[in-house]
C-alpha positions as CSV (number, residue, x, y, z in Angstrom):
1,X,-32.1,13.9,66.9
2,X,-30.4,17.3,67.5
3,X,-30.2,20.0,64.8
4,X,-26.1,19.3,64.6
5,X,-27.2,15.4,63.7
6,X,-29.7,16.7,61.0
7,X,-27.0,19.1,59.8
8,X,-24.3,16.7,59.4
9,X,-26.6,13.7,57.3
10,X,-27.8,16.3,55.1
11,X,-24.3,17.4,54.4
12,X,-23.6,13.8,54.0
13,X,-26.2,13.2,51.8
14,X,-25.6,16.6,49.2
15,X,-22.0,14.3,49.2
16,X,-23.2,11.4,48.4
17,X,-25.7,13.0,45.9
18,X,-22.6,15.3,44.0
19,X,-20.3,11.7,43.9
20,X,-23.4,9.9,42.5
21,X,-23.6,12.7,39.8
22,X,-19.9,12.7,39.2
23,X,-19.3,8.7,39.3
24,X,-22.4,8.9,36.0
25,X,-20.6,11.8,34.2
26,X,-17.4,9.9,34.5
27,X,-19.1,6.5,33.5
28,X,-20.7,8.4,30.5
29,X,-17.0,9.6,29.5
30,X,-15.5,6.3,29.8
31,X,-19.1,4.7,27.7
32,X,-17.8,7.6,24.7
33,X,-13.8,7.0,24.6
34,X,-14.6,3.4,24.6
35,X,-17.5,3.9,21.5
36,X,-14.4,6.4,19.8
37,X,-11.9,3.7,20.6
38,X,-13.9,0.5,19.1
39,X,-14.6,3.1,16.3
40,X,-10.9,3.8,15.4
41,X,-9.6,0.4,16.2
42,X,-12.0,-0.6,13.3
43,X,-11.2,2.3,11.1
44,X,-7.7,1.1,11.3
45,X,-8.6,-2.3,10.4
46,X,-10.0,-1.2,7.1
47,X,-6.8,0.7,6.0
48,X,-4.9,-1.0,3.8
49,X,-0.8,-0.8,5.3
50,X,1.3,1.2,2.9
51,X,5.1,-1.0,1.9
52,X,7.7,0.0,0.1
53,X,9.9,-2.5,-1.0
54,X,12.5,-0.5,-3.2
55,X,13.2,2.9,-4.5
56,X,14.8,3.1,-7.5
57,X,16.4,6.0,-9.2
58,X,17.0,6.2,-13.0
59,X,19.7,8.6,-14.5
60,X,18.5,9.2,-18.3
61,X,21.5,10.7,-19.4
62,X,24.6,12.5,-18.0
63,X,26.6,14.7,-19.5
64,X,29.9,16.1,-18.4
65,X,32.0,18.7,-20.2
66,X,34.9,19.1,-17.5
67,X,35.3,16.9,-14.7
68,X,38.3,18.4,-11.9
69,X,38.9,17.9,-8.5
70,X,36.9,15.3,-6.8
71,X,33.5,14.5,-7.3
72,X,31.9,11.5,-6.1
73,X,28.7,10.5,-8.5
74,X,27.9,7.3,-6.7
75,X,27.7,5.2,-10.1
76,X,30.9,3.0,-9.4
77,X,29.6,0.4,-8.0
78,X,26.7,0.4,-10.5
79,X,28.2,0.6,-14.0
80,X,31.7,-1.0,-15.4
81,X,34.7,0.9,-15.6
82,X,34.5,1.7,-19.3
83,X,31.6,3.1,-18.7
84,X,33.5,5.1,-15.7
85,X,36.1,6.1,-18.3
86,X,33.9,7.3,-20.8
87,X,31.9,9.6,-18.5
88,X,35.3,11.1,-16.5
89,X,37.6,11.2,-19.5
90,X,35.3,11.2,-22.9
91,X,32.6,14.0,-21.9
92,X,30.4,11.3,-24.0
93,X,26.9,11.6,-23.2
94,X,26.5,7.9,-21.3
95,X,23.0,6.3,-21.1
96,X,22.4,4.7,-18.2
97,X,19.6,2.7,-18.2
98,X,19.7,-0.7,-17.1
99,X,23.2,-0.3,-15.4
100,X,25.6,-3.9,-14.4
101,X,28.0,-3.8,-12.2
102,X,31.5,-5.2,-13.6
103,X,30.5,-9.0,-13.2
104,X,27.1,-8.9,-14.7
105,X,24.9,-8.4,-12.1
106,X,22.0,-6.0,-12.2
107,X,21.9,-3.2,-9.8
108,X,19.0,-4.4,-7.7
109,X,22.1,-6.6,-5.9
110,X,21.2,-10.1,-8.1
C-alpha cells in the first residue's frame, strides 16, 4: 500500500475511535437520566396528592355604622333578608355563623 492508503485508514480509524468514545459518553448520559428518571417517577409515587374539596370563609361579626351608596357584601344569597335588613338599616352587630339562605338551606348549596 501507498503512503496516501495508510494515511487515509488511519484517519479512518482516529474516526471510528472518537465515534466509539462519543457513542459510550452518550450511552453513559442516557444510563444516568434514565437512573434520575426511575428515581423521580418513584419519588412521585410516594407523595401523597394534595385535594381540596371546599374553602369556606367565616365572617364572626360585622358591624356597620353607615352604609351609602352601593356596596356589594356578597352575603345575599347566604343569609335571609331580615338578616339583610338588620345589617343595611339597624347598624346591629349580626353574627354570622352558620348562615341559611331564605328557604333553609345551608350555605354549602344543600
Amino acid at each position: 500500500m501507498n503512503t496516501t492508503s495508510e494515511d487515509q485508514i488511519r484517519t479512518l480509524e482516529a474516526c471510528v475511535r472518537l465515534l466509539e468514545n462519543q457513542l459510550r459518553e452518550l450511552e453513559d448520559r442516557l444510563r444516568q437520566a434514565e437512573d434520575e428518571l426511575r428515581a423521580l417517577k418513584t419519588e412521585a409515587g410516594q407523595v401523597r396528592p394534595i385535594r381540596i374539596e371546599a374553602i369556606n370563609y367565616k365572617v364572626q361579626e360585622l358591624v356597620v355604622s353607615e352604609l351609602s351608596g352601593t356596596l356589594h357584601v356578597g352575603l345575599t344569597a347566604l343569609t335571609d333578608s331580615k338578616s339583610l335588613d338588620k345589617i343595611v338599616n339597624g347598624g346591629e352587630a349580626v353574627s354570622l355563623e352558620n348562615l341559611t339562605n331564605e328557604s333553609g338551606a345551608g350555605t354549602d348549596g344543600g
